[in-house]
FIDO-132613 format. One record per residue (C-alpha): chain; x, y, z. Coordinates in nm, 4 decimals, m for minus. Example, Ala and Ser with C-alpha at 12.3 -4.5 7.8 and 13.67 -1.06 7.14 Angstrom:
BEGIN
kette c1 c2 c3
A 1.2300 m0.4500 0.7800 .
A 1.3670 m0.1060 0.7140 .
END
This chain:
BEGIN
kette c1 c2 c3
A 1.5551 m5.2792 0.6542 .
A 1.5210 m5.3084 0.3200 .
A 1.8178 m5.2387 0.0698 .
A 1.6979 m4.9258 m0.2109 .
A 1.9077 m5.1148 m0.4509 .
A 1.7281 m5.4825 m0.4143 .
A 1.3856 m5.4796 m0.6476 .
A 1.1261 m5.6410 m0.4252 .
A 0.8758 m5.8627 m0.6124 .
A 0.6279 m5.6401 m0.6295 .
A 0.8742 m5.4167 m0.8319 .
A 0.9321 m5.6996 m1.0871 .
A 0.7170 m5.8265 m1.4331 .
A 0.5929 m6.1528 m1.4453 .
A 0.9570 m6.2218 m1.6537 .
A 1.1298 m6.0947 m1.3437 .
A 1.2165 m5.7947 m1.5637 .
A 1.1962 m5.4549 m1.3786 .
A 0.9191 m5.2694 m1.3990 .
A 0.8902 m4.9108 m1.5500 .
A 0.8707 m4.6184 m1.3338 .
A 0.5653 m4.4739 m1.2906 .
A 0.5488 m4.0365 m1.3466 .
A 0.5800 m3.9335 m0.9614 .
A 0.4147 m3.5972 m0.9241 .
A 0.7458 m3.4729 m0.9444 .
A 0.7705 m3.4933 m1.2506 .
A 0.4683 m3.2842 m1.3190 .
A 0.6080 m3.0013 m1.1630 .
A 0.8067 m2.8589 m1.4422 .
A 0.4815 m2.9017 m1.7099 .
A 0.2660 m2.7565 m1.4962 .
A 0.4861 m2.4365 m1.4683 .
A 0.5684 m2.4264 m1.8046 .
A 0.1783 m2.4096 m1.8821 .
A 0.1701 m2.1331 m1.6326 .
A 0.4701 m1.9531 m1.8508 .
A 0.2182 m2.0095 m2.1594 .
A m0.0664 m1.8949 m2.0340 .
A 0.1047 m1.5408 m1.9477 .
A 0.2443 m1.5513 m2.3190 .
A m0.0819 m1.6110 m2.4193 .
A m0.2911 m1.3463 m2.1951 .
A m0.0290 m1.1103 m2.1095 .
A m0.1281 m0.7962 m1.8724 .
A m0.1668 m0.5266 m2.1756 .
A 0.1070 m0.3005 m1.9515 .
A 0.3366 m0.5914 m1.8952 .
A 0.3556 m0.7232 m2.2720 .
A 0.6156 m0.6178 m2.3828 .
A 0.7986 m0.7361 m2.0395 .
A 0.6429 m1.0432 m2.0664 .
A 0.7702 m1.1087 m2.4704 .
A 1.0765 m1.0852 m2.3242 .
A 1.1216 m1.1939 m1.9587 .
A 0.8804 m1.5296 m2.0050 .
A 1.1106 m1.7055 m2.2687 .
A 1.4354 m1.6198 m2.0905 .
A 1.2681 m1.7583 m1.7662 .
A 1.1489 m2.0415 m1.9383 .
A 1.4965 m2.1645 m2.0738 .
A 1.6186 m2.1058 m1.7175 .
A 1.3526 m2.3682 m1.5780 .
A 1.4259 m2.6050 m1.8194 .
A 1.8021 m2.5964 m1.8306 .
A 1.8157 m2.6080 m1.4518 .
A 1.5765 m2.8780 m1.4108 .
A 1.8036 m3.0592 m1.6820 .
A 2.0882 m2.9882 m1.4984 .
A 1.9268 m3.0962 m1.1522 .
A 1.7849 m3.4505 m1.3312 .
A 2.0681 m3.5220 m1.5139 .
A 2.3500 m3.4851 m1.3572 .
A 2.4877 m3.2043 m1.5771 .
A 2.7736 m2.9556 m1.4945 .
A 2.5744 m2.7962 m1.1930 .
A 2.5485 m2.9221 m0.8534 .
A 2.1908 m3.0117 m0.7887 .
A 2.1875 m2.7117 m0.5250 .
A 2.3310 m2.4958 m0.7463 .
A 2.0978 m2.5630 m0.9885 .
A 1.8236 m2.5120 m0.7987 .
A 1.9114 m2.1665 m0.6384 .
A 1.9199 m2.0231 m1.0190 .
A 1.6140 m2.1927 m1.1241 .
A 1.4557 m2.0329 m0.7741 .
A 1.6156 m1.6882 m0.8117 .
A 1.5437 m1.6419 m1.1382 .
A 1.1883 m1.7351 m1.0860 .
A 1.1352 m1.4877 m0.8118 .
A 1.3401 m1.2200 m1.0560 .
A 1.0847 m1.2723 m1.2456 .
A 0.7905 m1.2347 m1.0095 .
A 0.9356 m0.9287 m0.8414 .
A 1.0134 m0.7678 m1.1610 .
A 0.6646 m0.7885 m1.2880 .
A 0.5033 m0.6863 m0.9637 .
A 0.7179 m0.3579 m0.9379 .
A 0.6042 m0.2898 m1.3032 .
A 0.2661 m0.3457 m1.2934 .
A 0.2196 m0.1403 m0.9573 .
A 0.4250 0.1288 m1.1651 .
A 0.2595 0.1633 m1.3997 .
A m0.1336 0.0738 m1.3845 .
A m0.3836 0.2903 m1.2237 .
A m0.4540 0.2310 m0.8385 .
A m0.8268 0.1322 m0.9033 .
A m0.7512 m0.1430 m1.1812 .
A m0.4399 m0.2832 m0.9772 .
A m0.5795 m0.5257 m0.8348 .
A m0.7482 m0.7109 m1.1609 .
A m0.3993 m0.7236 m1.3001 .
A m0.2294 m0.8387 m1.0241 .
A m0.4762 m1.1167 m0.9767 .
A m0.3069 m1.3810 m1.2162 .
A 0.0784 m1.3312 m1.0493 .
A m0.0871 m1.3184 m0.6725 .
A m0.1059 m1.7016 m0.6777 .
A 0.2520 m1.7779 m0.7625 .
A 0.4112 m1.6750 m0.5244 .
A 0.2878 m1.8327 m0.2604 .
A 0.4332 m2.1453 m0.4568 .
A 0.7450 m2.0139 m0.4923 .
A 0.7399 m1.9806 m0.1487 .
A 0.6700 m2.3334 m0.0819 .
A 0.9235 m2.4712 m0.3227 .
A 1.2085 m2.3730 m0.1932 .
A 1.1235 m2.6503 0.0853 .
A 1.1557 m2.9309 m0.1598 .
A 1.3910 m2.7551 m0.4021 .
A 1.7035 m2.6231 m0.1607 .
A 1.8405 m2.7597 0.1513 .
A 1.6866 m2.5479 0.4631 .
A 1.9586 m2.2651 0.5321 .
A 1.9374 m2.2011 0.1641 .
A 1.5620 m2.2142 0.1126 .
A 1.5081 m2.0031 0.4567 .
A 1.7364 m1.7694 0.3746 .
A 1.5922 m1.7464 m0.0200 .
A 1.2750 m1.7720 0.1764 .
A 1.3280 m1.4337 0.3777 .
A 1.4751 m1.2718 0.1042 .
A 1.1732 m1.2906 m0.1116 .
A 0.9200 m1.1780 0.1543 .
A 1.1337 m0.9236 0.2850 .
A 1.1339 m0.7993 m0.0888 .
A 0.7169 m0.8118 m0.0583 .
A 0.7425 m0.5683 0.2037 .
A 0.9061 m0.3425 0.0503 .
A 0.6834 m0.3491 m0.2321 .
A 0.4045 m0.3162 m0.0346 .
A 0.5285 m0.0545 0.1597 .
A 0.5924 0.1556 m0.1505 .
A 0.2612 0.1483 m0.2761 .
A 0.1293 0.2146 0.0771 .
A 0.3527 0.5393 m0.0100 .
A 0.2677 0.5913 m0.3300 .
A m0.1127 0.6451 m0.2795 .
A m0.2080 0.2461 m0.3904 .
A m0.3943 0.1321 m0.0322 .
A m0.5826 m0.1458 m0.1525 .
A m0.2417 m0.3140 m0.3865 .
A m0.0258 m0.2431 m0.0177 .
A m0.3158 m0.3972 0.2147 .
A m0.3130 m0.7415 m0.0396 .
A 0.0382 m0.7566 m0.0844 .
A 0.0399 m0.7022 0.3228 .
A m0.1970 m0.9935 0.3580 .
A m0.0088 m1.1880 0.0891 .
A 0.2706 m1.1825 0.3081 .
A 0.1245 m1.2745 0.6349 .
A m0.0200 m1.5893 0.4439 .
A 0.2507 m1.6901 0.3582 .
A 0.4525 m1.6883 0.6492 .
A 0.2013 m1.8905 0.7866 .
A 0.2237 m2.1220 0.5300 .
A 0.5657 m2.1564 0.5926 .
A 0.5679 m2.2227 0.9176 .
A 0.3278 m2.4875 0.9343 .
A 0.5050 m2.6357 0.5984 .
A 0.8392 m2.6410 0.8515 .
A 0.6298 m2.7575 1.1031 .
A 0.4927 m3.0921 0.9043 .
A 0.8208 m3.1586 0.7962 .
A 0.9586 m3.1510 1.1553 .
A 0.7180 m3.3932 1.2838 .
A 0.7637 m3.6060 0.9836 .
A 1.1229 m3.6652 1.0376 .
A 1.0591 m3.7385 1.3770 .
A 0.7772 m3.9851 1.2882 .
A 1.0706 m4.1529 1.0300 .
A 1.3039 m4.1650 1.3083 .
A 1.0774 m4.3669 1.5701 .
A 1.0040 m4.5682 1.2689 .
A 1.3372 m4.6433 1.1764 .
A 1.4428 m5.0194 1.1317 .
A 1.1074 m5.1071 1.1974 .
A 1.1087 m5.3358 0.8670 .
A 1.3973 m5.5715 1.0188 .
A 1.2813 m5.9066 1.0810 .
A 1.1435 m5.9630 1.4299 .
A 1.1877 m5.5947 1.4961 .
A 1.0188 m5.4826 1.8942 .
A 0.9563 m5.1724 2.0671 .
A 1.0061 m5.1084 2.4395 .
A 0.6658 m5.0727 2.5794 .
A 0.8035 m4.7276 2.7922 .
A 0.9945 m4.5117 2.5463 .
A 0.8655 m4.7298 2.2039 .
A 1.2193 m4.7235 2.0891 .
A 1.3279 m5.0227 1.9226 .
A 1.4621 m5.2828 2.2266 .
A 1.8337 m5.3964 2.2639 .
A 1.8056 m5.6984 2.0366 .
A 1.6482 m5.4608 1.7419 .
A 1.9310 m5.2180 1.7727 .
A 2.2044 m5.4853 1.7563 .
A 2.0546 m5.6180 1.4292 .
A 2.0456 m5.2559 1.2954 .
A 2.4549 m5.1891 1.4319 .
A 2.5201 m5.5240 1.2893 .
A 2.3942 m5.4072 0.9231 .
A 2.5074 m5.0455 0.9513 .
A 2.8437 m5.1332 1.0599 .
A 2.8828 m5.3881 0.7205 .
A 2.7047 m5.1069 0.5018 .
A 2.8821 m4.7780 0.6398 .
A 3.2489 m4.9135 0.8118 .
A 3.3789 m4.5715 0.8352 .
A 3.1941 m4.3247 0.9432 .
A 2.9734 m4.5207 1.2718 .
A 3.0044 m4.4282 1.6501 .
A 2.7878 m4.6035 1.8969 .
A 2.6969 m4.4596 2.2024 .
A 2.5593 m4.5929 2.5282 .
A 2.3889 m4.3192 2.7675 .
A 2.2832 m4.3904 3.0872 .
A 2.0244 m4.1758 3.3139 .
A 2.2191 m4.0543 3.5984 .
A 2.1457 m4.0484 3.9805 .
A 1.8268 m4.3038 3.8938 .
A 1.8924 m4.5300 4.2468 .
A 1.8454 m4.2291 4.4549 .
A 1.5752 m4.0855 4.2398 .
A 1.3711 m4.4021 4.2777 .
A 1.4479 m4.3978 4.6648 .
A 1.3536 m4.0273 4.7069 .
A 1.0861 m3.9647 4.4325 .
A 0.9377 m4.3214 4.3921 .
A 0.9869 m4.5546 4.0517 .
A 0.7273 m4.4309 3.8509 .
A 0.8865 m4.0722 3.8511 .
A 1.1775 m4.2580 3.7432 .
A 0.9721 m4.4166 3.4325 .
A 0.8858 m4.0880 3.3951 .
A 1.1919 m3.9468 3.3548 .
A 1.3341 m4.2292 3.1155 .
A 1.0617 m4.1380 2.9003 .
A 1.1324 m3.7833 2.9102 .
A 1.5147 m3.8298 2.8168 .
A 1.4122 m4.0957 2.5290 .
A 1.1710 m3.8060 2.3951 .
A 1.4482 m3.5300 2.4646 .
A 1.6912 m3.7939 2.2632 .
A 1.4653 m3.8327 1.9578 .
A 1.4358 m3.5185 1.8760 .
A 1.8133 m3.4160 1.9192 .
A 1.9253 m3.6471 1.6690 .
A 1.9285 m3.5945 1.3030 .
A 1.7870 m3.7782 1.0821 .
A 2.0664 m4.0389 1.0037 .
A 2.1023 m4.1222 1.3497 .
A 1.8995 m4.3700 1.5451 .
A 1.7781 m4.4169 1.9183 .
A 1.6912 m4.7187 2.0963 .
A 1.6889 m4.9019 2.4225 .
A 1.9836 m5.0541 2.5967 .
A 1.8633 m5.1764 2.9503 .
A 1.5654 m5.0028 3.1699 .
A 1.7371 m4.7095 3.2281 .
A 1.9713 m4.6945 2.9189 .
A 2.0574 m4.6169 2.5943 .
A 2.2046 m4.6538 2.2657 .
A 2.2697 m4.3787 1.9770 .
A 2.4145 m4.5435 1.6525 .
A 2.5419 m4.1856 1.4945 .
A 2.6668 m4.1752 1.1589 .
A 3.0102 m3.9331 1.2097 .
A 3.3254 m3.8851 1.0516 .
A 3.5532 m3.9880 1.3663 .
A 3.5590 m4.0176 1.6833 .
A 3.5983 m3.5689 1.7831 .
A 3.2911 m3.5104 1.5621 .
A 3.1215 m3.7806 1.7287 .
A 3.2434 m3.6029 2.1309 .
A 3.1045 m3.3062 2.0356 .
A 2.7606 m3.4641 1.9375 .
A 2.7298 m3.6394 2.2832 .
A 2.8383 m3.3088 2.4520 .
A 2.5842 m3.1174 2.2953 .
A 2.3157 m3.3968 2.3418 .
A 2.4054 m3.4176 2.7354 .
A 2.3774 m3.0288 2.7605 .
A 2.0343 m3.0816 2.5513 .
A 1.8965 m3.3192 2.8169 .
A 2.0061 m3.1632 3.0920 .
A 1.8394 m2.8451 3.0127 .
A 1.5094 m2.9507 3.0087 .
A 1.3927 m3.0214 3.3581 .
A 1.1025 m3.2927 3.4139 .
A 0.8852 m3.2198 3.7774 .
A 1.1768 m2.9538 3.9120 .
A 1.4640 m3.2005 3.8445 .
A 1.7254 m3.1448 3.5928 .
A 1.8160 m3.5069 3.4021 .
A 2.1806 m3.5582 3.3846 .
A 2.2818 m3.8135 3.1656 .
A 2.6518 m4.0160 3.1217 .
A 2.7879 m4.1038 2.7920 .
A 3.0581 m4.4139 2.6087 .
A 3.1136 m4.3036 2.3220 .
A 3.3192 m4.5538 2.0559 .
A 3.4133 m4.4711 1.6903 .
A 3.3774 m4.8007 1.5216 .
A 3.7339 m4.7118 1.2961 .
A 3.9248 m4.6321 1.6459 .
A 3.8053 m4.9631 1.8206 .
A 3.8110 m5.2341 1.5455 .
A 4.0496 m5.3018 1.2289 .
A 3.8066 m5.2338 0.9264 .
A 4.0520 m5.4962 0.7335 .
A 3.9260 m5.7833 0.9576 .
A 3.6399 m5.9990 0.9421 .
A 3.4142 m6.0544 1.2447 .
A 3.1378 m5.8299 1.4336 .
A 3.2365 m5.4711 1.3637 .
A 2.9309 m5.3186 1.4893 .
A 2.8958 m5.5104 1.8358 .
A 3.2569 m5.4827 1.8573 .
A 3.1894 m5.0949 1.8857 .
A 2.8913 m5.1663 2.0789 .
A 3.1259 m5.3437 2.3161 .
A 3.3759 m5.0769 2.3563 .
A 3.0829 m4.7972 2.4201 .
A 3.0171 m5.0129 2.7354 .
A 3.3349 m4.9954 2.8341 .
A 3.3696 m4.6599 2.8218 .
A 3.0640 m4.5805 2.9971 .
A 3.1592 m4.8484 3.2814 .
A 3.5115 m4.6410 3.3479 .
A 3.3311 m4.3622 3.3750 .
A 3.1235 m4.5073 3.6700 .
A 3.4395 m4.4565 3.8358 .
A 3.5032 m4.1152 3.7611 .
A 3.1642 m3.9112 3.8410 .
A 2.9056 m3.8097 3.6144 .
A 2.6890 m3.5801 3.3475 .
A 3.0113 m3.6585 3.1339 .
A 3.1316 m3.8235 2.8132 .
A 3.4140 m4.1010 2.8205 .
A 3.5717 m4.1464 2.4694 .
A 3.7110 m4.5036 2.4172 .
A 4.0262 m4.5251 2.1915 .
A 4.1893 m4.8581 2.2815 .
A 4.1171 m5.1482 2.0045 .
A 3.9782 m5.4502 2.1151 .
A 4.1501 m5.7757 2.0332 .
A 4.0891 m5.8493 1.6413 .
A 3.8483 m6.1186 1.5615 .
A 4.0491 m6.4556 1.4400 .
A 3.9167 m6.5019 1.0755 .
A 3.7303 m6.8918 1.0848 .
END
């Protein structure tokens, strides 16, 4: 995989200077709302201008200082700044609609509202890429829970037509939303099947089309040198598969290693990878503070599997677990990652011995490598 911090040729000048960055569309996004912010300065709704004289500016230093503060590593936290640039934003939006369905006749609503409709649909969509998801779903409900409201009061106050579009309004957008949360779902699904899949030599098993044993050990190897403190490998294994294959016949049991791999995939997050370990194995590489964080991840992964049921059977599935600072010293040279690789087996062969559908921790250190 290839390092963010090496330039590849293609990122170089014929000097072997580094090239200038290109304007990503990114960067657009704050001229394109300050032109919106303009072009209500410029046009203002006659019964908003006065609002507008005011509340336009105000929001328009907010943007800018918060998108300075976001950029360049100012005083706020990106997050932070965010939030404030988002909440004052839909201050603003909320603030206006209330006034203008105040205060302008029922039959000429719908003219002025026209040119404020269209943003906030936007807003809706920006707290995806502007806020992590609790905060951005939770900003996210706020905002159309506040549409409600607004369009239940004019539905009150006499105003049919405003309370039917701001009804609609709302029902777009929730749509919006979910198939927004959707895409993003099955892209970070897509990234994790994909993962590693620029390492040199890199292969897929033909059943699951997780990366194979020898692709995994090259990604452990270079995780473990990158990331020393914070890896745990894992080796699963499908339970029960012998008498599966004797009672059910072995394509069921291809089916069911395919069902578990899919059932893995998406359980992980998106730091973590997947891969194959053996025909009916596998291995997670999870990126976890220690070794209790990284119990309670395999716990809640075997639960996972083993409640989704493939053709009437319940999955069960047994887990080593290894923490790669509990196994190895990090002081000491030598193969940290298949060292932890290593100790995962272990673990998951002692548990052969002591039943299954359970996770075996390994704690002991293996012998330290002798430096060459």
């Amino acid at each position: 995989m290839r390092d963010p911090t090496v330039l590849a040729p293609e990122d170089l000048t014929a000097n072997g200077r580094p090239r200038p960055a290109r304007p990503g569309a990114s960067q657009l996004e704050l001229p394109l709302v300050v032109l919106g912010v303009l072009a209500q300065l410029v046009w203002p709704a006659p019964t908003a201008a006065a609002f507008d004289r005011v509340a336009l500016p105000v929001l328009l230093g907010v943007l800018v200082t918060m998108n300075l503060a976001a950029t360049r590593a100012l005083l706020l936290p990106p997050v932070l700044a965010g939030a404030v640039a988002m909440v004052g934003a839909w201050a603003y939006v909320l603030a206006k609609l209330a006034l203008l369905l105040a205060t302008v006749p029922a039959a000429e609503q719908l003219g002025v509202l026209l040119p404020l409709l269209p943003w906030i649909p936007a807003l809706l969509v920006a707290h995806t890429w502007r806020l992590p998801r609790p905060y951005s779903g939770a900003l996210s409900a706020a905002a159309l829970g506040a549409l409600l409201l607004l369009s239940a009061g004019a539905a009150l106050g006499g105003q049919p037509q405003a309370a039917a579009a701001l009804a609609q309004l709302v029902l777009a957008c929730g749509v919006l939303l979910t198939g927004q949360h959707t895409a993003l779902d099955l892209m970070r699904r897509q990234a994790r099947r994909g993962a590693w899949a620029g390492l040199s030599g890199a292969h897929r098993d033909a059943l699951t089309g997780l990366p194979d044993r020898a692709t995994m050990q090259r990604a452990l190897s270079e995780l473990a040198t990158r990331h020393p403190g914070g890896l745990a490998v894992a080796t699963v294994r499908i339970d029960h598969t012998e008498r599966l294959s004797a009672e059910r016949g072995e394509a069921f049991v291809e089916r069911l290693t395919a069902h578990v791999a899919r059932t893995l995939v998406e359980s992980l997050r998106d730091d973590d990878l997947v891969g194959c370990h053996s025909p009916r194995q596998f291995v997670l590489l999870l990126r976890l503070p220690d070794a209790r964080a990284g119990r309670a991840a395999c716990e809640r992964l075997r639960v996972r599997v083993a409640s989704r049921p493939v053709e009437g059977v319940n999955p069960s599935i047994s887990v080593g677990l290894a923490h790669l600072s509990d196994v190895v010293d990090l002081a000491l040279p030598g193969a940290l990652g298949l060292q932890t690789l290593t100790a995962a087996e272990r673990a998951l062969n002692e548990l052969s011995d002591n039943g299954f559908n359970r996770v075996q921790l390994s704690t002991a250190p293996l012998p330290a490598p002798q430096a060459s």
